[in-house]
C-alpha atoms as an extended CHARMM CRD file, in Angstrom:
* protein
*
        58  EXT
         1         1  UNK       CA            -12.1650000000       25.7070000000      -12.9540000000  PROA      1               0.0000000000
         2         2  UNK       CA            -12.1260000000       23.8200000000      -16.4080000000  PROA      2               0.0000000000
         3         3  UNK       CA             -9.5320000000       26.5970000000      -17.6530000000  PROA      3               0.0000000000
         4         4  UNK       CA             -6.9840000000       25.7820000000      -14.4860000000  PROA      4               0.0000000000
         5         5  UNK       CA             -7.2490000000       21.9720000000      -16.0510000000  PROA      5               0.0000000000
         6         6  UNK       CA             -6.6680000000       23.1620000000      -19.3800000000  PROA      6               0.0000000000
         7         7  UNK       CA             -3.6540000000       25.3190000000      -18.8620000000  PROA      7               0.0000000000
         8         8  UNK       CA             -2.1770000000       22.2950000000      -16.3590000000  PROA      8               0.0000000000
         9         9  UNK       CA             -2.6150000000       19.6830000000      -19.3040000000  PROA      9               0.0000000000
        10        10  UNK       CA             -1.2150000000       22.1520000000      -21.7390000000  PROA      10              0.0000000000
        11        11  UNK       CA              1.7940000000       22.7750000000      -19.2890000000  PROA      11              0.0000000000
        12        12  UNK       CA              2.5400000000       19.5240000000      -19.0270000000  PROA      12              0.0000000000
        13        13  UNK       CA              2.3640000000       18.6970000000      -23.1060000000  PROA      13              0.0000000000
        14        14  UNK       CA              4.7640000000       21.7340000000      -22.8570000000  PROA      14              0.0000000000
        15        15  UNK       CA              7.0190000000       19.9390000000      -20.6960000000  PROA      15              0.0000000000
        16        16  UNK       CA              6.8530000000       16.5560000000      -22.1870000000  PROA      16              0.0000000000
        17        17  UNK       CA              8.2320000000       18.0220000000      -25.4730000000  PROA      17              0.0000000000
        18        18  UNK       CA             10.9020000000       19.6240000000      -23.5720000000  PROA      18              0.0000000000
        19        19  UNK       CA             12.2480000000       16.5480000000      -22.0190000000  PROA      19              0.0000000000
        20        20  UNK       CA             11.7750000000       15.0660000000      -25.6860000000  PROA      20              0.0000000000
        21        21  UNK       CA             13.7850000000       17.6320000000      -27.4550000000  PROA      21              0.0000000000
        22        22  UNK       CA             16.2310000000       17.4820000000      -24.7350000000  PROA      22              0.0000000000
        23        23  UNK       CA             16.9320000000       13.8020000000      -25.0210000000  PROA      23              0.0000000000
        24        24  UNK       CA             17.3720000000       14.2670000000      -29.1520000000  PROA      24              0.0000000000
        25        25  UNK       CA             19.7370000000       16.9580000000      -28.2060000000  PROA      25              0.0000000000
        26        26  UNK       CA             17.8130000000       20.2410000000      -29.1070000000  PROA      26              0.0000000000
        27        27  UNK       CA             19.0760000000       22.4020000000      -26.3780000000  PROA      27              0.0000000000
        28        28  UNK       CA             17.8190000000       25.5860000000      -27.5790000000  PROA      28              0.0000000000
        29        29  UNK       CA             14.0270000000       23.9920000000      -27.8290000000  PROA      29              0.0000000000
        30        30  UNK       CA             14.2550000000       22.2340000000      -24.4850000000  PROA      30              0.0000000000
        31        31  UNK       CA             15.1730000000       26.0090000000      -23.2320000000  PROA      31              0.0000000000
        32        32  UNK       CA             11.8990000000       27.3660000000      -25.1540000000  PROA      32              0.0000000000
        33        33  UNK       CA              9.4860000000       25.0030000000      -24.3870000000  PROA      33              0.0000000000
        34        34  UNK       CA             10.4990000000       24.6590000000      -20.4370000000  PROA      34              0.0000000000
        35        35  UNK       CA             10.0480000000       28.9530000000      -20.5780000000  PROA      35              0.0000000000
        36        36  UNK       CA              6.2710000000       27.8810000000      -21.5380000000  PROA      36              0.0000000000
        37        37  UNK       CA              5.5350000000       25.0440000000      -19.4820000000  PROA      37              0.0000000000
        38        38  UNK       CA              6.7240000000       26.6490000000      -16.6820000000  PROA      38              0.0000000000
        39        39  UNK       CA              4.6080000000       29.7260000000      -18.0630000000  PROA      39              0.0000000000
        40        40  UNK       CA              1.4140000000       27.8940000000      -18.0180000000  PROA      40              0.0000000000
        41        41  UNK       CA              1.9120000000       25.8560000000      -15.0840000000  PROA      41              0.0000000000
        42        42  UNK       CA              2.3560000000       29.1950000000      -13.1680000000  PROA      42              0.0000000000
        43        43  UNK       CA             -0.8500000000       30.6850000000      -14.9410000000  PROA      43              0.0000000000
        44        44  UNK       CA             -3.0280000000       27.7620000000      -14.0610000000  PROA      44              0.0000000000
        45        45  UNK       CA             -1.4300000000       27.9800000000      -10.4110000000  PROA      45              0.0000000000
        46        46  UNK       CA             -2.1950000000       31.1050000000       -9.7560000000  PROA      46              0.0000000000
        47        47  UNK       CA             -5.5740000000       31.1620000000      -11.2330000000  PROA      47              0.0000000000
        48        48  UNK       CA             -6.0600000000       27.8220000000       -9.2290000000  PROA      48              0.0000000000
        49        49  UNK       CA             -5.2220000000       29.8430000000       -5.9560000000  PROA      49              0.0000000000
        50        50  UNK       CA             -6.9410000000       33.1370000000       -6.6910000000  PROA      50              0.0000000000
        51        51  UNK       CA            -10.2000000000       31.3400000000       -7.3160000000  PROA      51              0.0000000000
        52        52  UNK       CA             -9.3010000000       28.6460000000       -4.3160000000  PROA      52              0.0000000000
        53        53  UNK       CA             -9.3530000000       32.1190000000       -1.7950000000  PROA      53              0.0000000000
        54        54  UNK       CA            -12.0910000000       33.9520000000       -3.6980000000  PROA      54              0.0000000000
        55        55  UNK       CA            -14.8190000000       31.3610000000       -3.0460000000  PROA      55              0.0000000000
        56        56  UNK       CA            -13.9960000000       31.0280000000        0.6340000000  PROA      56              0.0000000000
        57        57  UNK       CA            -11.6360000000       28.0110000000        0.1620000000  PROA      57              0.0000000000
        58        58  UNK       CA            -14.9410000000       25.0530000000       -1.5260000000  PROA      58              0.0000000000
């Protein structure tokens, strides 16, 4: 479960420099680095669900 918190915190570090590039007018970075936030977020999601429904929902 430690690797769902990992890839969430990492998403979200992702997402932060998004909205951080976007406000300094990067466009083309803010694109990037919302691709991988929204990469990892959906890792650690799924991984958070498929383990949620494998152990009989503890």
């Amino acid at each position: 479960m430690r690797h769902v918190f990992i890839r969430g915190i990492i998403s979200l570090i992702w997402l932060a420099a998004a909205v951080i590039c976007g406000m300094s007018g990067s466009l083309e970075m803010t694109a990037i680095y919302i691709v991988l936030g929204g990469a990892f977020l959906y890792s650690a999601y799924a991984t958070w669900k498929k383990e949620k429904g494998g152990k009989g929902g503890k």
